[in-house]
N, C-alpha and C positions, 0 to 999 in steps of 0.2 A: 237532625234527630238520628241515633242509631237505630238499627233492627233490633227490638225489643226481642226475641229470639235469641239474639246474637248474645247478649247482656246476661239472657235467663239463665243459657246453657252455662255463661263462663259462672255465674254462682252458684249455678246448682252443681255444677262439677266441684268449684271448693268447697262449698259446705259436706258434700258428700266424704271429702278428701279429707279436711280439716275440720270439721266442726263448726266454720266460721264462711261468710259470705267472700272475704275476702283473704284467706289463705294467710292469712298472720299467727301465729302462733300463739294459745293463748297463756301461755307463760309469759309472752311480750307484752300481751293485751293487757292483764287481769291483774294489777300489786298491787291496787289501792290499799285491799284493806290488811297489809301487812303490817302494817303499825299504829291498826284499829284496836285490838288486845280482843278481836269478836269472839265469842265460844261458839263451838261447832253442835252442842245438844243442847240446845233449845228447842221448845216443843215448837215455835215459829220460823221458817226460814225467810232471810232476805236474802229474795234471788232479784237479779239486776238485769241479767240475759245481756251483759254486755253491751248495751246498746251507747251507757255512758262515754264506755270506753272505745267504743268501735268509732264516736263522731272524728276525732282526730284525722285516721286511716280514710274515714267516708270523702273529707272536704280534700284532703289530698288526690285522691283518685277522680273527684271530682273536675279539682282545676287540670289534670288531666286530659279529661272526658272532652272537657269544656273545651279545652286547645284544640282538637282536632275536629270538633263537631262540625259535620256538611261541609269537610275539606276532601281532597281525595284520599286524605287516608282511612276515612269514616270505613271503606266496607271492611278494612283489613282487621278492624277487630273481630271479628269473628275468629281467626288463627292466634289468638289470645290461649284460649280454651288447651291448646296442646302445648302449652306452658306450665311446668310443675307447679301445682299450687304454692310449694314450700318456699320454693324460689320467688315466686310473684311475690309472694306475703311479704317475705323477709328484705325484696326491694322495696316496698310500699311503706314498712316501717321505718325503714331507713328516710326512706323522702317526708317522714313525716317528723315535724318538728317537736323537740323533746317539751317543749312551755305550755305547747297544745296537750299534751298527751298527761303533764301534770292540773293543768286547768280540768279537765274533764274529770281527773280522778276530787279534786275538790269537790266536787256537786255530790259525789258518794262521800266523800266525809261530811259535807254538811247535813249529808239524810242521816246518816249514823248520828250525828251530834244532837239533831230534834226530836229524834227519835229516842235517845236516851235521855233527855229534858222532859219528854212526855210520857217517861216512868214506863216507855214499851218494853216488854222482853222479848227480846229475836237472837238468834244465832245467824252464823255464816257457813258454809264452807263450799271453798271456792271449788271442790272438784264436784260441787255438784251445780254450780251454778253456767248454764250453757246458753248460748244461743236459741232464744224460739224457733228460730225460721220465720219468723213470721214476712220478711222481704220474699220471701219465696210464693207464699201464700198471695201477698198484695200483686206480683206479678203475674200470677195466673197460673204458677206450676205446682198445682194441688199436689201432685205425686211425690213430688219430691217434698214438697214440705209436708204430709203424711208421713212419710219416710223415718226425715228427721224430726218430725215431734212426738214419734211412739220412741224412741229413742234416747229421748230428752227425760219424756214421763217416766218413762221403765227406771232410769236411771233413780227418779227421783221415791217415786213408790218403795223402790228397794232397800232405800235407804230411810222409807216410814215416816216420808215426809207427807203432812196434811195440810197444814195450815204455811202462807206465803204471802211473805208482803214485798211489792213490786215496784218501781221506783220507775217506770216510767208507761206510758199507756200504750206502745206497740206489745211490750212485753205483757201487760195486763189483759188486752186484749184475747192474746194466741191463749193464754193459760185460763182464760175463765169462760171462753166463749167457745175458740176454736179446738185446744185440746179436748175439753167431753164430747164435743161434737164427730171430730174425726176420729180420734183413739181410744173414745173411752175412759179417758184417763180426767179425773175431776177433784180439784183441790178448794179450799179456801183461799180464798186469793182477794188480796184486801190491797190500795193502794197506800203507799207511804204516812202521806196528805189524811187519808182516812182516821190512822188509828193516832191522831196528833190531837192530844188538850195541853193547850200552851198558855199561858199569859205572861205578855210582855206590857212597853209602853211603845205603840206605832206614832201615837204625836198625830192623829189625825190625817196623817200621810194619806197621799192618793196614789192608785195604781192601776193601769188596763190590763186586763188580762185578758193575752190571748188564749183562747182553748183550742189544745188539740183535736183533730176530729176524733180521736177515735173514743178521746175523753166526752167531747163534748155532744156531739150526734149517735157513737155507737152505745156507749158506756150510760150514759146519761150521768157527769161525775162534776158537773160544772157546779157543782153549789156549793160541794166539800171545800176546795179552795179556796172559796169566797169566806164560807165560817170561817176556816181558822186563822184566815188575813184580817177579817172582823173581831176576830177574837182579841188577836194582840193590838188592835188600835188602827188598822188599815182600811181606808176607804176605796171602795172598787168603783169603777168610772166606766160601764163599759160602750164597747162601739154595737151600732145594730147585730152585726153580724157574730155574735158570740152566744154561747150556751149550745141549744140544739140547734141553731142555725149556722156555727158556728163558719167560717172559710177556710180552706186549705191554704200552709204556710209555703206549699210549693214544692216541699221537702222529696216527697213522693216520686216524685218526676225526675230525679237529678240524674238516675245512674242511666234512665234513657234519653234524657235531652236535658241539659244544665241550661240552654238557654230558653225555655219553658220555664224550668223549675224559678229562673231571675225573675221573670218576666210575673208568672203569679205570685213569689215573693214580696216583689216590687208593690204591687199593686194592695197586697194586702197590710205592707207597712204603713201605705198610706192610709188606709183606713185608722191603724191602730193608732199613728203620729198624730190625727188630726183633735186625738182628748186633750194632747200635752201632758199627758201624763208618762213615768216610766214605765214600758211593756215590758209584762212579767210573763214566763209562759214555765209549763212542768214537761216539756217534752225533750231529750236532749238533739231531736233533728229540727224541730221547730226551731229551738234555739240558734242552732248551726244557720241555717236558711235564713231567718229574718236578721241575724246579724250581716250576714254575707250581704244582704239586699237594703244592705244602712239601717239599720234598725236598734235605737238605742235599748236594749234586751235584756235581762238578765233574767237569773234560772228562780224561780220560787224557792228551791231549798237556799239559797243565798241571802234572800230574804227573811225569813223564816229561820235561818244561822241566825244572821246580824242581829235581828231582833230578841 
């Protein structure tokens, strides 16, 4: 395991640096939606907070982590930190494979694609869509993710943004719970999945869905997904530990111990494997983790395309 200290300081110095946990630029991060045709004034914005787009960067830095974990080069990260953010980023992207980095942009075209099936009206625009912080927050460094979410808000306020639909549930989270809370700052903020009336033909199909926590225990949001999989013809199968009781997918754990984060992975696929059914989840580190830990996976908006 690393000094969790060690891990805080090296993102909270990029975020503070870059806008981003891991010092990538978000001109390299952010081009999904350049050949979406999105309008920018819409009275609704879809903000993403990059999370889609950061898993790519995340599992790379991960296998990393993971290489050196409780070897003797474990204490030497800490001299990470007086590394140019710009330069780490840009090596990190580099290590990061182009097929990953087009996958992940798919999961946001598939939400733009249901989302305009389901007669929604939203706009985009990408210089206003940033990073929560919310990794900052889960690690314990209030300050600095205060910091960077009056930041974020400000950004957005100014721009007379009210109403935001979010496409994944760390980002849902920081914006509907924790930004009124620390900054004051208080929007509408509606998940993807939410504002979806769809009818397709699912054929009776079955499916487990894993819920994220922050969907499933903090949010209370487990039902919504189930309607609109019910909706087009999908039958959910779930295992005990889903809704508000939901399990952690391990996710959380990675950037201080990857072999933690396998190990609760591990153990939580087996739950989900034992319906036989395909495990669907809407989280894009959920996703990341229970594939990493064998997990036959796929994203909901994939689903929910297809269909």
């Amino acid at each position: 395991m690393y000094n969790p200290r060690d891990i805080i300081e090296i993102l909270a110095g990029n975020v503070r640096k870059t806008m981003s946990p891991f010092g990538v630029p978000k001109g390299l991060v952010n081009g999904w939606w350049k050949t979406e045709g999105l309008r920018p004034d819409e009275e609704t914005l879809l903000f993403t907070g990059l999370m889609y787009q950061f898993v790519p960067y995340i599992e790379t830095a991960t296998r990393q982590l993971e290489r050196y974990e409780d070897t003797k080069w474990t204490p030497y990260l800490k001299y990470a930190k007086y590394m140019p953010s710009s330069l780490s980023g840009l090596g990190l992207a580099m290590l990061t494979p182009a097929a990953e980095k087009t996958k992940a942009a798919g999961h946001l075209r598939n939400i733009v694609k249901v989302l305009r099936a389901s007669g929604t009206r939203f706009g985009y625009r990408p210089d206003l869509d940033e990073y929560s912080g919310i990794l900052l927050y889960d690690l314990g460094d209030q300050e600095n993710f205060v910091r960077h979410a009056r930041i974020v808000a400000e950004k957005l306020q100014k721009a007379g943004v009210r109403k935001i639909i979010t496409t994944d549930p760390h980002t849902t989270y920081a914006l509907k719970v924790l930004y009124p809370k620390y900054v004051g700052a208080s929007f509408e903020v509606s998940t993807y999945f939410e504002a979806l009336h769809l009818r397709a033909n699912g054929a009776g199909k079955k499916l487990t869905l894993h819920d994220p926590c922050f969907y499933g225990r903090y949010l209370e949001l487990s039902s919504a997904p189930r309607r609109i999989l019910g909706e087009i013809g999908y039958e959910c199968v779930d295992v005990r530990e889903s809704g508000l009781f939901t399990s952690c997918c391990g996710g959380p754990a990675e950037s201080i111990s990857p072999k933690l984060s396998s190990r609760i992975g591990s153990q939580r696929v087996q739950k989900l494997d034992a319906t036989g059914e395909q495990i669907v989840t809407m989280c894009p580190i959920c996703l990341n983790n229970l594939a990493r830990s064998g997990a036959n996976v796929v994203d909901l908006s994939s689903i929910l395309a297809g269909a």
